[in-house]
TORTORLUM-264363 format. One line per field, with one value per residue (C-alpha): residue number from 0; residue in one letter; chain; x, y, z. Coordinates in Angstrom, 2 decimals, padded with zeros to 5 digits. Layout:
seq NUM; ...
type A; ...
mol A; ...
xx X; ...
yy Y; ...
zz Z; ...
This chain:
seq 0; 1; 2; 3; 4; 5; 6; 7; 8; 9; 10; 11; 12; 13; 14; 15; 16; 17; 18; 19; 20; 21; 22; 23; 24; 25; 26; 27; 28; 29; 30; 31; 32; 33; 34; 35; 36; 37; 38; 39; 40; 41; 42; 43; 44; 45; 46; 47; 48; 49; 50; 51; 52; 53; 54; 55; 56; 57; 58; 59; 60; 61; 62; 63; 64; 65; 66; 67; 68; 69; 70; 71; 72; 73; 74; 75; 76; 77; 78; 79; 80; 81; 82; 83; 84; 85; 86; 87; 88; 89; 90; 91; 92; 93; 94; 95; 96; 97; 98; 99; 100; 101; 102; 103
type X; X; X; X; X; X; X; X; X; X; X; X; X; X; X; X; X; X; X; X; X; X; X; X; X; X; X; X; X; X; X; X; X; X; X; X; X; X; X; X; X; X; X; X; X; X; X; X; X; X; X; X; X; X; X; X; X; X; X; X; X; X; X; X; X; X; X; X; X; X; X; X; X; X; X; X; X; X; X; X; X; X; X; X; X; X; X; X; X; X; X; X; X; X; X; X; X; X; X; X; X; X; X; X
mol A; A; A; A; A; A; A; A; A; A; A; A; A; A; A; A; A; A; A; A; A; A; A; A; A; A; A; A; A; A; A; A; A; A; A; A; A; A; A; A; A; A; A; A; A; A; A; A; A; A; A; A; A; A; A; A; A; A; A; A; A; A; A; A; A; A; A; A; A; A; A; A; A; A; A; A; A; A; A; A; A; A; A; A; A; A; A; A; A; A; A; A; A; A; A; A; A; A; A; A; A; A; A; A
xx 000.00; 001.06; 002.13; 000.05; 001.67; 003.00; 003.64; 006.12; 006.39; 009.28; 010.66; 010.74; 012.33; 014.85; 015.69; 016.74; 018.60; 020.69; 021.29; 022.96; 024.75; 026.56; 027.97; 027.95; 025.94; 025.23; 022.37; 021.42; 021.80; 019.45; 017.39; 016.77; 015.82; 013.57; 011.90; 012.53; 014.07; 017.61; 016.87; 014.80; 017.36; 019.93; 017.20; 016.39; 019.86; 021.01; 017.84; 019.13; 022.40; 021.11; 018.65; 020.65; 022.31; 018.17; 017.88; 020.57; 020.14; 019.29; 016.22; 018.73; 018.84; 014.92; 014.01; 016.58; 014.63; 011.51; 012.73; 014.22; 010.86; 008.66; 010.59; 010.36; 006.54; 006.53; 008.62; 006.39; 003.57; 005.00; 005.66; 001.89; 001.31; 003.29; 002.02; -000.95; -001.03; 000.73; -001.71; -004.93; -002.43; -002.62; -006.21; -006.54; -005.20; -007.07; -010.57; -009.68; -009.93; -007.76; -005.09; -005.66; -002.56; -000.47; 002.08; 001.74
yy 000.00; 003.35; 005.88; 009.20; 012.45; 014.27; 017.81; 018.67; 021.84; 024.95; 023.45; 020.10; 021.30; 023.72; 021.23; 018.47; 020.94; 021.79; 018.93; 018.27; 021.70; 020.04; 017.36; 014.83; 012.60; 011.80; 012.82; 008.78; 008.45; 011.99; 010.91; 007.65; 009.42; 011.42; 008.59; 010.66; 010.57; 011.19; 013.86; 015.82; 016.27; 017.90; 019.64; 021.26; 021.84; 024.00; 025.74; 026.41; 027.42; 029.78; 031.53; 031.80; 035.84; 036.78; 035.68; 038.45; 041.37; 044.15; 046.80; 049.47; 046.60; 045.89; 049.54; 050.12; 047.17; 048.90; 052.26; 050.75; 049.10; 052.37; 054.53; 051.96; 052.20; 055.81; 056.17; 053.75; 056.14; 058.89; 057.50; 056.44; 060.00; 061.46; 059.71; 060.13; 064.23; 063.37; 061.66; 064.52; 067.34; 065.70; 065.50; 068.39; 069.99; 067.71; 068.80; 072.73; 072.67; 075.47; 074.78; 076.39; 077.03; 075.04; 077.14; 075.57
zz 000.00; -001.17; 001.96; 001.81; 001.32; 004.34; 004.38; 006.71; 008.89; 008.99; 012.17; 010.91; 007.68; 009.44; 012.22; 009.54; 007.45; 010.55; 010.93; 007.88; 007.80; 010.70; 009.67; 012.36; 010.58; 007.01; 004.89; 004.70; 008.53; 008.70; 006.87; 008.30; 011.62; 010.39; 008.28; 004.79; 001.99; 001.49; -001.33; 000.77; 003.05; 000.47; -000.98; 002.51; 003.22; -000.01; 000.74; 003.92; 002.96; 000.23; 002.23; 005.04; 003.90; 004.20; 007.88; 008.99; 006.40; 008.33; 008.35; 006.59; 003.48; 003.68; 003.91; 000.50; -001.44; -000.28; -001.73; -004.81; -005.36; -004.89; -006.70; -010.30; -009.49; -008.99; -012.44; -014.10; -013.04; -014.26; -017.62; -018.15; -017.03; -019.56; -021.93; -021.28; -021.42; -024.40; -026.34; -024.67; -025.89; -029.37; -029.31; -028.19; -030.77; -033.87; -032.13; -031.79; -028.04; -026.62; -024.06; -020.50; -019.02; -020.82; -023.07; -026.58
């Protein structure tokens, strides 16, 4: 009989992967323990490792993404804008409609 699916928790995951950052005993013998398979284990382990620079970046480099990320939106914003006065200035102009404020 086929074994159902488990889905295993953050702890779980993060306490295996530990444990093979370590080293004292090998993926097979991890794995074995925690009654899964020895791929997992890598696989949980390089995630580990590769996340790992995340778990210590500071709130100075979280606020800079943040501010990175608002100011492409803003500029994307700004470019719709444009064209978008653009393209009413052009209309504008085909219908006769005079410009109020706007030095043309």
């Amino acid at each position: 009989m086929k074994r159902k699916r488990r889905k295993h928790t953050a702890e779980f995951k993060a306490r295996v992967a530990f444990g093979a950052i370590q080293g004292l005993k090998t993926q097979s013998e991890i794995a074995k323990e925690f009654e899964i398979h020895p791929v997992m284990v890598g696989q949980w382990k390089n995630e580990l490792i590769e996340r790992m620079p995340e778990l210590f970046a500071g709130k100075a480099d979280k606020d800079a993404q943040a501010k990175d990320k608002e100011k492409v939106e803003l500029e994307r914003k700004v470019g719709q804008l444009t064209m978008e006065v653009a393209f009413l200035e052009k209309k504008c102009n085909q219908l006769g409609i005079p410009l109020k404020g706007r030095n043309t």
